[in-house]
N, C-alpha and C positions, 0 to 999 in steps of 0.2 A: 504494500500500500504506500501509496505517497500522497503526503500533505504537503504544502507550501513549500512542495519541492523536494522536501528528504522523504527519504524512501527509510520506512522503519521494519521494512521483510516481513510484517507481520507477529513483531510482539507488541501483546496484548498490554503491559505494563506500559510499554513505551507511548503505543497510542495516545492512551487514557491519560501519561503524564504531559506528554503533546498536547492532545485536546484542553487539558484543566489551564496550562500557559500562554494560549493563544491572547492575541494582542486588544487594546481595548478598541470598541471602532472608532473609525473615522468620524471626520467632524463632517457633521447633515448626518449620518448614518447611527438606524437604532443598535440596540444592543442586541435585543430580537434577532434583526435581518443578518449584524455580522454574524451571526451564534449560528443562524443556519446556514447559510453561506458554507462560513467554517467548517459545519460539521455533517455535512450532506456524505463527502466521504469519507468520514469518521463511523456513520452513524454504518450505512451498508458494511463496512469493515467490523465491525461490532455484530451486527446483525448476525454476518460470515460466522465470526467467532463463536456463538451462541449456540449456533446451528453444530458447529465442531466439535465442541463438546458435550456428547451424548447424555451422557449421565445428568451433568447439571444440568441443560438443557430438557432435560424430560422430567427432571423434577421438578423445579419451578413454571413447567408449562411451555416452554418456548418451543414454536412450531415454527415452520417457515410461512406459512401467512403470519403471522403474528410479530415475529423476528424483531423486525425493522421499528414498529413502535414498541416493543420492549427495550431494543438497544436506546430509543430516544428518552423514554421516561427512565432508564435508569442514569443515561449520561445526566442527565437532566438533575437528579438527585446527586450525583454522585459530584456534582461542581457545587452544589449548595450544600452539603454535607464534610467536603472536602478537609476545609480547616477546624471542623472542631474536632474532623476523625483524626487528623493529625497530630491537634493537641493532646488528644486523650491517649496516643498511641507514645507519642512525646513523654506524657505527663506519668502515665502506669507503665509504661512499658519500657523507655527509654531508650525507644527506637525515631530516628530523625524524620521520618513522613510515616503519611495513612500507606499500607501495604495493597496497593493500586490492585493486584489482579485477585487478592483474599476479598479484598470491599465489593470489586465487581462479581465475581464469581459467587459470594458466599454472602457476606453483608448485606447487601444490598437487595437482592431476591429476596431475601428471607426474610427480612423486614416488611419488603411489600408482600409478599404472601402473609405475614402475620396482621399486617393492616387489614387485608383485604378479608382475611378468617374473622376480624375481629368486627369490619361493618358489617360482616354476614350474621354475625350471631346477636347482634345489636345488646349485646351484656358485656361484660367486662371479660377479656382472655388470659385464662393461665396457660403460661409454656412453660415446660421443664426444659432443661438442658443436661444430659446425662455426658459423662466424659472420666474417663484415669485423671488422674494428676496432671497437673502440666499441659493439657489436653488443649486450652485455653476456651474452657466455658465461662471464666469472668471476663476475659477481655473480649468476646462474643457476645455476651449479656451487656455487657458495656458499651462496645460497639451498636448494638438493635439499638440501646436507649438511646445512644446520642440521633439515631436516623428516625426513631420512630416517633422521636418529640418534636425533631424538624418536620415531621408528617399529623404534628397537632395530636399526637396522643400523650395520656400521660402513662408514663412507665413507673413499675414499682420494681427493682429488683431485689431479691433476697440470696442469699450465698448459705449452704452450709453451713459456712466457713465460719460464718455473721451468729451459730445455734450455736457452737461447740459448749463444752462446761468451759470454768477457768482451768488453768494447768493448776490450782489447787486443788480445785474440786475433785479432778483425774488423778490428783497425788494419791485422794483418798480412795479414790474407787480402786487403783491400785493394788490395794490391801487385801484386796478379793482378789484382784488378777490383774499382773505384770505389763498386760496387753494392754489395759486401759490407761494407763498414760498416754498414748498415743491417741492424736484425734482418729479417728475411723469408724471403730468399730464402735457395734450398736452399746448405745448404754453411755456414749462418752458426750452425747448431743442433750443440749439443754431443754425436752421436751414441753 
């Protein structure tokens, strides 16, 4: 693919970091008309991509009728959502930008599919997030809330992590068994 001339062969991070640094417009010229302008072949390249990857693509819905405004409604969030995903990725994680093809591929669907679950059920939505250690279900749960507030919801997140007893408390539980010191296992959660 080539944009304003460089040819990015087709990675998806690159595009997307292309796309988000494009120039302000011209003067007479809206912001609107440069943004599509801009991203007409962005958007069909996006589209391509969506389509490419089969798995995520057929879990979040994307067809090839549909592709093309999916690639635009998520470019679309994903330049208004942009800086604070970087802050937060910055701020908890102390990584220097938003991880461009994690937000598009993962992020991003997933929050609008939980949006869209959520005007369907017209009641308030619980999602769990199951995962190992390390797995990154809070900077996932972190990530939805920052995109899913920019989409006018309010988000409640709660962590495990947020129930455990105190490391006192597990000192004592201990005394029964060796294992409960350790946050994990059942018994050591502040029900």
């Amino acid at each position: 693919m080539t944009l304003d001339g460089v040819d990015f062969g087709g990675d998806l991070e690159t595009v997307l970091a292309a796309h988000l640094s494009l120039p302000k417009p011209q003067a007479g010229e809206s912001a609107e008309a440069a943004e599509i302008a801009a991203t007409a072949e962005t958007i069909d390249f996006l589209a391509q991509a969506l389509l490419s990857q089969r798995s995520p693509a057929l879990a979040f819905g994307v067809t090839a009728a549909n592709s093309r405004a999916v690639a635009q409604e998520r470019l679309r969030l994903l330049r208004a959502t942009y800086a604070p995903l970087t802050q937060l990725c910055h701020q908890q994680l102390g990584w220097p930008s938003c991880p461009l093809a994690i937000a598009w591929t993962l992020w991003l669907p997933l929050a609008i599919a939980l949006a869209t679950a959520r005007r369907e059920l017209d009641r308030p939505l619980i999602q769990g997030i199951l995962g190992g250690q390390g797995t990154g279900k809070t900077t996932l749960a972190a990530a939805l809330t920052v995109i899913l507030t920019h989409l006018g919801y309010r988000v409640c997140a709660l962590s495990l992590d947020d129930l455990y007893k105190t490391y006192a408390q597990r000192q004592q539980l201990q005394q029964h068994d060796p294992r409960l010191i350790w946050r994990g296992p059942p018994g050591t959660h502040d029900v």
